[in-house]
N, CA, C and O atoms as a Tripos MOL2 file, in Angstrom:
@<TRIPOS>MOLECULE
protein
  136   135    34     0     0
PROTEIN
NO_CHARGES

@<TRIPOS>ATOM
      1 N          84.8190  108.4000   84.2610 N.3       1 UNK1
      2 CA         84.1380  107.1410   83.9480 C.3       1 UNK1
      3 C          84.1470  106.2080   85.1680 C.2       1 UNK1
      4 O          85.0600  106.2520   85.9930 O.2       1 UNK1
      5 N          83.1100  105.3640   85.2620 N.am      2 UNK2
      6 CA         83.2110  104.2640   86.5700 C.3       2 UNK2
      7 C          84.6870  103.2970   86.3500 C.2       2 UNK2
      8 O          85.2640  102.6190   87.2000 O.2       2 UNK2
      9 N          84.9810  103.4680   85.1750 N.am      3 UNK3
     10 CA         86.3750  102.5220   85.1820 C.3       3 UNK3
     11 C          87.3730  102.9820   85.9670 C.2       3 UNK3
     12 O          87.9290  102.4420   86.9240 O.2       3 UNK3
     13 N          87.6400  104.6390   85.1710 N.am      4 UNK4
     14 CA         88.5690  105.1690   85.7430 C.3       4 UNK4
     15 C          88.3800  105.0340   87.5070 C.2       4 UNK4
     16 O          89.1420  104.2340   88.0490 O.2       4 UNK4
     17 N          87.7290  105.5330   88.0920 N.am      5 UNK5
     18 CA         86.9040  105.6310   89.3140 C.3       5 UNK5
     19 C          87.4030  103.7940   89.8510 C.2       5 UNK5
     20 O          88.1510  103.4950   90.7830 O.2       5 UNK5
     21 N          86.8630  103.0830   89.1320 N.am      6 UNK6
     22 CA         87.0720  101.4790   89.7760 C.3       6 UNK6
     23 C          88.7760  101.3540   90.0780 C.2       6 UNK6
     24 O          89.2580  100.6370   90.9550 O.2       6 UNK6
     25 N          89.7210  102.4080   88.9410 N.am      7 UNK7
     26 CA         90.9090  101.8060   89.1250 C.3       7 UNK7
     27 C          91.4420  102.6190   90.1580 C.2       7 UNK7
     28 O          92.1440  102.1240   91.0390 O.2       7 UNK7
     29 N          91.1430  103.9160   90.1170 N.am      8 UNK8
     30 CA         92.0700  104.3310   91.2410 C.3       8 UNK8
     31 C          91.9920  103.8710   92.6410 C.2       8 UNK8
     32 O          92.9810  103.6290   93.3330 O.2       8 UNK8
     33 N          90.0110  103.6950   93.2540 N.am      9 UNK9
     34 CA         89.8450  103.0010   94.3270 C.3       9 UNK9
     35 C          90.7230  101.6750   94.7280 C.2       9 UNK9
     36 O          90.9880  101.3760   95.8920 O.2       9 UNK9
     37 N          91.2500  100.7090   93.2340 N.am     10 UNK10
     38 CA         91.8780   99.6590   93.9030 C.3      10 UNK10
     39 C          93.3970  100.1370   94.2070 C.2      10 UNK10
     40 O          94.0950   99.6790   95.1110 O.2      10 UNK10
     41 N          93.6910  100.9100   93.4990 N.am     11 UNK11
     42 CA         95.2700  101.2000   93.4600 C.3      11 UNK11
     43 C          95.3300  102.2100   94.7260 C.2      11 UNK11
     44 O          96.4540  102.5680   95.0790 O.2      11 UNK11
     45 N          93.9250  102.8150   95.6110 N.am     12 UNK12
     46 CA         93.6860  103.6630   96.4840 C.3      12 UNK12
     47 C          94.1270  102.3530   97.8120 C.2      12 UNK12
     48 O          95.0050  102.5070   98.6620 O.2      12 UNK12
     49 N          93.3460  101.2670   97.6720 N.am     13 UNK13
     50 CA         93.5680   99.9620   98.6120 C.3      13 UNK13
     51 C          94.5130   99.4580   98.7130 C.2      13 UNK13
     52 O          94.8650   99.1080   99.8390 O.2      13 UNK13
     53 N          95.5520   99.1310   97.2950 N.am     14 UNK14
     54 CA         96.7680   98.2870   97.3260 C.3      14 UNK14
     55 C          97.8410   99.4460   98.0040 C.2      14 UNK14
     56 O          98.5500   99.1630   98.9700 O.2      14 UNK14
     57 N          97.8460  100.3000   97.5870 N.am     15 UNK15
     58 CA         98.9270  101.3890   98.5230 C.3      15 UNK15
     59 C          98.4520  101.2630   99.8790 C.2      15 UNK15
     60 O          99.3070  100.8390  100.6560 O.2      15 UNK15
     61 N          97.4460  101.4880  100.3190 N.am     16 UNK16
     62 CA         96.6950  101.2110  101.9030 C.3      16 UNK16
     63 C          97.1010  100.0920  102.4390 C.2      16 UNK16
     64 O          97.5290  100.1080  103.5930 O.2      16 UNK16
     65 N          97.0330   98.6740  101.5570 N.am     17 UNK17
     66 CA         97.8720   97.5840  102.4680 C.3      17 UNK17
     67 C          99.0740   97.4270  102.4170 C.2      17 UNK17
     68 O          99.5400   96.5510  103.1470 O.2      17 UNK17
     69 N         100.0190   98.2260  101.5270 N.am     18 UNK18
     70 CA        101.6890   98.1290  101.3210 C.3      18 UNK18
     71 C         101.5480   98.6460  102.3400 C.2      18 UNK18
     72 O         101.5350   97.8460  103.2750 O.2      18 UNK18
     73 N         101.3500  100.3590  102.7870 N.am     19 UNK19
     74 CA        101.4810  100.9140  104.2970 C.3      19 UNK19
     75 C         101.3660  100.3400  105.2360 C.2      19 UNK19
     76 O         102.2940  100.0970  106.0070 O.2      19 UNK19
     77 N         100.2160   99.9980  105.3800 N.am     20 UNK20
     78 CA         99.7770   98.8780  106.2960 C.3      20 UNK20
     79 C         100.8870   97.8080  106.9070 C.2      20 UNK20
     80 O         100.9550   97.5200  108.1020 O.2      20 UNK20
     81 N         101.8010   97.2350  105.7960 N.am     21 UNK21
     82 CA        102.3880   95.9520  106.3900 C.3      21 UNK21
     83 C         104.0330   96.7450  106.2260 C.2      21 UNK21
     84 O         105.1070   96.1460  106.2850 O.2      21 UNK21
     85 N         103.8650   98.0280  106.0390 N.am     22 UNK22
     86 CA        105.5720   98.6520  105.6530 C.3      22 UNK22
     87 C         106.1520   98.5490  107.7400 C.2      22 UNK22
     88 O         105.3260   98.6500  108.6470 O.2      22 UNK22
     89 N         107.0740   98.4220  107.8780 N.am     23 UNK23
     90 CA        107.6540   98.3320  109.2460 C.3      23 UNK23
     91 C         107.5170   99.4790  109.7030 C.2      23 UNK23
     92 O         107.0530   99.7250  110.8170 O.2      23 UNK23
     93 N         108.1120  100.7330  108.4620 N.am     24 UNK24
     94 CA        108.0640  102.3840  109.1070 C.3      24 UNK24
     95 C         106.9260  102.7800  109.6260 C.2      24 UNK24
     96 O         106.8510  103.2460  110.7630 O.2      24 UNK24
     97 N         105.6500  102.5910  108.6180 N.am     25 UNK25
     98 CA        104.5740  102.7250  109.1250 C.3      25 UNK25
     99 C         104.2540  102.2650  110.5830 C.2      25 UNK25
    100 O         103.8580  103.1340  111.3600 O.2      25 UNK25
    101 N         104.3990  100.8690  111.0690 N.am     26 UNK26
    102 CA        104.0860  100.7480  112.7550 C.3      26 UNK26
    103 C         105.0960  101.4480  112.9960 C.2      26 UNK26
    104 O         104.6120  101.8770  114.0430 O.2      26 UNK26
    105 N         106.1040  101.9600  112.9520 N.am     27 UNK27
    106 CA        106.8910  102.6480  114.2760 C.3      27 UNK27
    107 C         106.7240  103.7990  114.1900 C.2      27 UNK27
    108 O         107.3820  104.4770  114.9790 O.2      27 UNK27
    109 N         105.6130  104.6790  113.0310 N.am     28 UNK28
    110 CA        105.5620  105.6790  112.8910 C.3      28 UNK28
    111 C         104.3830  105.7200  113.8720 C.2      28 UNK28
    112 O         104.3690  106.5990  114.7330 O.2      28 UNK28
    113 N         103.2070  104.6490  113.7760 N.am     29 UNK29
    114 CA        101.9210  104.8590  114.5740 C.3      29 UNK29
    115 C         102.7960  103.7810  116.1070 C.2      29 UNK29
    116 O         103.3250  102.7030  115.8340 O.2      29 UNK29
    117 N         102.7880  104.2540  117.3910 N.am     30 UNK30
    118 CA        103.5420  103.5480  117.9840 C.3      30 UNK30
    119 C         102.2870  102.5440  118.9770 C.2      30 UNK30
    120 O         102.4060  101.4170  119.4590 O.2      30 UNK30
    121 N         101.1300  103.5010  119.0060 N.am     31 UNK31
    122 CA        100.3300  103.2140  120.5710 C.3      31 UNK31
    123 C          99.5630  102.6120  119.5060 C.2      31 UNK31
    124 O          98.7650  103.4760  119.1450 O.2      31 UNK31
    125 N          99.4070  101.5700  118.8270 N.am     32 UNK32
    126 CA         98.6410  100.7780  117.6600 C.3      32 UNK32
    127 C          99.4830   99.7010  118.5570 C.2      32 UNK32
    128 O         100.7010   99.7580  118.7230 O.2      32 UNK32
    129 N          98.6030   98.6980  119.1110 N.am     33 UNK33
    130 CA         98.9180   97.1470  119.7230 C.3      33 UNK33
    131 C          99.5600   96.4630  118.5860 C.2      33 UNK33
    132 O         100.5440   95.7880  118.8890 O.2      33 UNK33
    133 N          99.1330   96.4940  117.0280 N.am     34 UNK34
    134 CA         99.6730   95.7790  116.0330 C.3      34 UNK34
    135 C         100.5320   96.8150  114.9510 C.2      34 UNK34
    136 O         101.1010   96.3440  113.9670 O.2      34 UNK34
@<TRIPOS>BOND
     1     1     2 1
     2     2     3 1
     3     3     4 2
     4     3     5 am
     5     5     6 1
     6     6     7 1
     7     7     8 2
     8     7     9 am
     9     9    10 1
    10    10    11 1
    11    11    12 2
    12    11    13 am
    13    13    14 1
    14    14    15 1
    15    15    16 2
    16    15    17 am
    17    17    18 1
    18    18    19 1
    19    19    20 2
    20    19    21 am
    21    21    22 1
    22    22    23 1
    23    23    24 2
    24    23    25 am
    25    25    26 1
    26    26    27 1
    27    27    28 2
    28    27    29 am
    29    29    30 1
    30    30    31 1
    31    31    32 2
    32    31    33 am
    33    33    34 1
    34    34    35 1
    35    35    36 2
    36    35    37 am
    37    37    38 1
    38    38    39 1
    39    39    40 2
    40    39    41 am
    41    41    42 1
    42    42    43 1
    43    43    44 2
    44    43    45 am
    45    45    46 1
    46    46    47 1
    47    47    48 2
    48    47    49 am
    49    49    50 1
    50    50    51 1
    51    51    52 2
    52    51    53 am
    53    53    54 1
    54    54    55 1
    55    55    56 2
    56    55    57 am
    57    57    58 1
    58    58    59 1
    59    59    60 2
    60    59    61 am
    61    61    62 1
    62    62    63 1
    63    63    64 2
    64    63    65 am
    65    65    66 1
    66    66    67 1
    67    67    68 2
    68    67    69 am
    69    69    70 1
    70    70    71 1
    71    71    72 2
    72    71    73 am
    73    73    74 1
    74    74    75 1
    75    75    76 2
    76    75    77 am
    77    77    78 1
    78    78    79 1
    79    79    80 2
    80    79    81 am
    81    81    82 1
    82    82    83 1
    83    83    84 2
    84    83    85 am
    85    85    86 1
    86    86    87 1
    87    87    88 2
    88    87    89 am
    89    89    90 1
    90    90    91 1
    91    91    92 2
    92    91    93 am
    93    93    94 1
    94    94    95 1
    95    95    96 2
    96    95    97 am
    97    97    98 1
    98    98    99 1
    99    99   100 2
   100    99   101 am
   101   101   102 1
   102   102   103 1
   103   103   104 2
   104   103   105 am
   105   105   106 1
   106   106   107 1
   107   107   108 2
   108   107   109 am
   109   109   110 1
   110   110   111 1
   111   111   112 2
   112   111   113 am
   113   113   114 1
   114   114   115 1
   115   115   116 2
   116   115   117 am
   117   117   118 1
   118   118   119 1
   119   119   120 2
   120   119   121 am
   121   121   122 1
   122   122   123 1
   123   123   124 2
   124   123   125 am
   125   125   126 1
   126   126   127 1
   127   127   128 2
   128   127   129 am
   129   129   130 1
   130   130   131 1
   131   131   132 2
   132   131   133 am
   133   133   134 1
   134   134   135 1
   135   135   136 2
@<TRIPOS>SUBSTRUCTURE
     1 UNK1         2 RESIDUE 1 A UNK
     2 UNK2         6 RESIDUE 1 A UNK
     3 UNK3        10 RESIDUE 1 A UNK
     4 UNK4        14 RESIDUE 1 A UNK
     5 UNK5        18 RESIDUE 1 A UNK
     6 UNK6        22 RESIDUE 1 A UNK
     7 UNK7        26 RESIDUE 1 A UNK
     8 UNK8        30 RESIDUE 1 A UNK
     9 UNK9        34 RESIDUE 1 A UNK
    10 UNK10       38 RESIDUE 1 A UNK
    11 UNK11       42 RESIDUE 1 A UNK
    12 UNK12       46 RESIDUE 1 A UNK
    13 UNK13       50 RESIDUE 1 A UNK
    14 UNK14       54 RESIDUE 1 A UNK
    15 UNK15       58 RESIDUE 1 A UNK
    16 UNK16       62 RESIDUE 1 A UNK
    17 UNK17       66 RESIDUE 1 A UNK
    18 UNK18       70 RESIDUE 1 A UNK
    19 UNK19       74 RESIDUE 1 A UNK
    20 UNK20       78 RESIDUE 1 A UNK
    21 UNK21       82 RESIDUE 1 A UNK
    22 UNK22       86 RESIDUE 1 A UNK
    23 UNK23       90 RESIDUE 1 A UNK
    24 UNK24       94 RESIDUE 1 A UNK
    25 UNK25       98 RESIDUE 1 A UNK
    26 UNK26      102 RESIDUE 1 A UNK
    27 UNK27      106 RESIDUE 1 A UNK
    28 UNK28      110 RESIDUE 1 A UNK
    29 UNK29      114 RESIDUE 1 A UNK
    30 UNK30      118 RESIDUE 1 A UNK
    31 UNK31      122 RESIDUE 1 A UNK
    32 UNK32      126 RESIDUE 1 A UNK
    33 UNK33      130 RESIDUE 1 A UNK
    34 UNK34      134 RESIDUE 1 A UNK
């Protein structure tokens, strides 16, 4: 269904910006300026 589909895409994004701002994550990507 487009619902189902609508929810995972956001819960696909909110995990994407937890990574995003997790510390491990930058020291895992190192040659990333930020």
């Amino acid at each position: 269904k487009l619902d189902a589909w609508g929810f995972v895409g956001m819960g696909l994004i909110i995990a994407a910006f937890l990574l995003a701002r997790s510390p491990s994550w930058k020291s895992l990507r190192r040659p990333t300026p930020w």
